[in-house]
Each structure stands twice: as C-alpha cells, then as structure tokens.
C-alpha positions in Angstrom: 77.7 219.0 78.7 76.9 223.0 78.5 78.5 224.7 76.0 82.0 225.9 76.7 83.5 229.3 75.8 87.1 228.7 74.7 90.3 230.9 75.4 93.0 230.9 73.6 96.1 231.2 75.8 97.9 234.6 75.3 101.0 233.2 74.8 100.0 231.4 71.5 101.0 232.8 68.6 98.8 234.2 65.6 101.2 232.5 63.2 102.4 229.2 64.8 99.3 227.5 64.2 99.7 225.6 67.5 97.2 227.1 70.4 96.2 226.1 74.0 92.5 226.8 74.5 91.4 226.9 78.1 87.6 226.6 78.6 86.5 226.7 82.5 83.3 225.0 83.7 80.2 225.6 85.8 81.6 222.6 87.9 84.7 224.9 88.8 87.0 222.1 86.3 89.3 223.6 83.7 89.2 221.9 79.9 92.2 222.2 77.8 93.0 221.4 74.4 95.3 222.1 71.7 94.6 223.3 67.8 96.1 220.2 66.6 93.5 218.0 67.5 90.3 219.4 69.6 88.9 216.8 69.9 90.8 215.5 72.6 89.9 217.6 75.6 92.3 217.6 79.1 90.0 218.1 82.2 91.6 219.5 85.4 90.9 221.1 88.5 92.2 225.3 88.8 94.7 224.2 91.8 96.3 221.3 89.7 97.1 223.7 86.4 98.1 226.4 88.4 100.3 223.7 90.5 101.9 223.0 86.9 102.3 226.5 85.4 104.6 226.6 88.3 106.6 224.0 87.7 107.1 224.6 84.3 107.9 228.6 85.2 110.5 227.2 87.6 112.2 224.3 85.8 110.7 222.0 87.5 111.4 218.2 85.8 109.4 215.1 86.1 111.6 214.0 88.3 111.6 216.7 90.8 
C-alpha cells in the first residue's frame, strides 16, 4: 500500500485529543481512522461517506 497523506478533520479539536484523519487513495477509496487507535483503519468509497455525513447532518437514525 502507497503511503497515505493524512487529514485531520477540521472539526477536531486541538485539545480534545480525539481526531478523525481522512486519507484518500489512488484507487479513488477514502481511509479513516481515529487518534485513539490508528491502527485500525475504516476503508470506504467517497459516495458512501458523503451518503453518511448526510445522515448524521440531518438526524438521521439507524433506524431510518
């Protein structure tokens, strides 16, 4: 795997500690993981986090 350029989401905080790092890929997949532990690494397509930055920004439940 190339070596991926991490983000860190802008709304993280400086002092939380606790930060989303977004990294995309040459393969057009998005990589996610959190400060906590990054070693575990969340792969996703663009149109699928997008689909769930929605939901969240709209209430959207599990259950919906």
């Amino acid at each position: 795997m190339p070596q991926l350029t991490w983000q860190k989401s802008s709304f993280s905080g400086d002092e939380s500690g606790n930060c989303l790092y977004l990294a995309a890929t040459p393969d057009g997949t998005v990589r996610l993981r959190e400060s906590d532990t990054p070693h575990e690494i969340v792969t996703t397509t663009r149109a699928r986090l997008a689909h769930l930055i929605r939901a969240v920004k709209s209430g959207e439940t599990a259950a919906s």
